[in-house]
N, C-alpha and C positions, 0 to 999 in steps of 0.2 A: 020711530021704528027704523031699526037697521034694514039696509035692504044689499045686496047683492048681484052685481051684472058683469056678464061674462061675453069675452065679446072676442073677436082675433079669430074664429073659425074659418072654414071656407073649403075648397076644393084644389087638393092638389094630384100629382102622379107618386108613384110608389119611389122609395127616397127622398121625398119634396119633404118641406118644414114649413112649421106655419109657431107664433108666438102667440098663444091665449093669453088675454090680460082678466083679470077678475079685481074691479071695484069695488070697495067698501063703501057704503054712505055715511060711516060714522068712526069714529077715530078707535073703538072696540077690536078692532081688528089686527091691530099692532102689539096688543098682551095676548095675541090668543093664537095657538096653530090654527094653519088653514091648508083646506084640502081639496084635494082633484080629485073627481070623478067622473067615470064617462059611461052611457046608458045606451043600450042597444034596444030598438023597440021587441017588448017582448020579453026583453030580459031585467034582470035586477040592476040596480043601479053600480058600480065595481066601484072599490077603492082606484087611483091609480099612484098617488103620491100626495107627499104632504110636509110640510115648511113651522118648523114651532115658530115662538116667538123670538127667540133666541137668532133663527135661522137656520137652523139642522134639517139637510131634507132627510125622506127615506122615500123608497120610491118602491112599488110592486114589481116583480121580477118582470112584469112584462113591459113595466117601462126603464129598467135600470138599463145603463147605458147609451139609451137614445133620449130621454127626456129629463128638462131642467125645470127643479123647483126653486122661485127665486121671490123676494117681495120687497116692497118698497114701501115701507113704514110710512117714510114722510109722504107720500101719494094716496096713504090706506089702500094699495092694489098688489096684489098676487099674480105671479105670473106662470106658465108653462110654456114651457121652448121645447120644442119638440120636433125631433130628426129622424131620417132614417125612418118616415111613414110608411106602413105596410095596409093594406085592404084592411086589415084584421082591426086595424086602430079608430078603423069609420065610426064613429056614436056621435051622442050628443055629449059633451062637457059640459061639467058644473062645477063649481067650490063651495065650498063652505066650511064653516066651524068644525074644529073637532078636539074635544067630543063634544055635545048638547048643539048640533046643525039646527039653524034657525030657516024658517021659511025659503024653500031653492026658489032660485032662479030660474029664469026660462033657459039658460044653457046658452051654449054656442056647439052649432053643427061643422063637425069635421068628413070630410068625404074622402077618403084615399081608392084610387081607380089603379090599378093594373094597366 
């Protein structure tokens, strides 16, 4: 069973950057886009961006130009580099498949403070 772990979270100030890493447990993950998303409690889970296999990112307007979608085939891991943190960007992060997302992850929590 493929499994999924996201990890690189943490707590910064407004402008601070932090690098999410997203592990694959199975070599699956290098023919298949992988995607970023991040969850406000209470709310739906948001696209934020997302990496084919190829390598092509695209990213949601609210992460274009601050955040990198980037992946490392030979590692099976997925990454998010992300700058320029605003309060607004606090949730939890996840990745996964897309399309046909297989079981999430418990996430990595991001906290951006004012």
């Amino acid at each position: 069973q493929v499994h999924l772990v996201e990890s690189g979270g943490g707590s910064v100030q407004t402008g601070g950057s932090l690098r999410l890493s997203c592990a694959c447990s199975g070599n699956i993950a290098r023919n298949r886009t992988m995607a970023w998303y991040r969850q406000v409690p209470g709310k739906k889970r948001d696209w934020v961006a997302h990496i084919s296999a190829l390598g092509n990112p695209t990213y949601a307007a609210s992460a274009k130009g601050r955040f990198t979608v980037s992946r490392d085939n030979a590692k099976n891991t997925v990454y998010l580099h992300m700058s320029g943190l605003r309060p607004l960007d606090t949730a939890v992060y996840y990745c996964n498949f897309l399309p046909f997302p297989i079981s999430w992850g418990q996430g990595t929590q991001v906290t951006v403070s004012s």
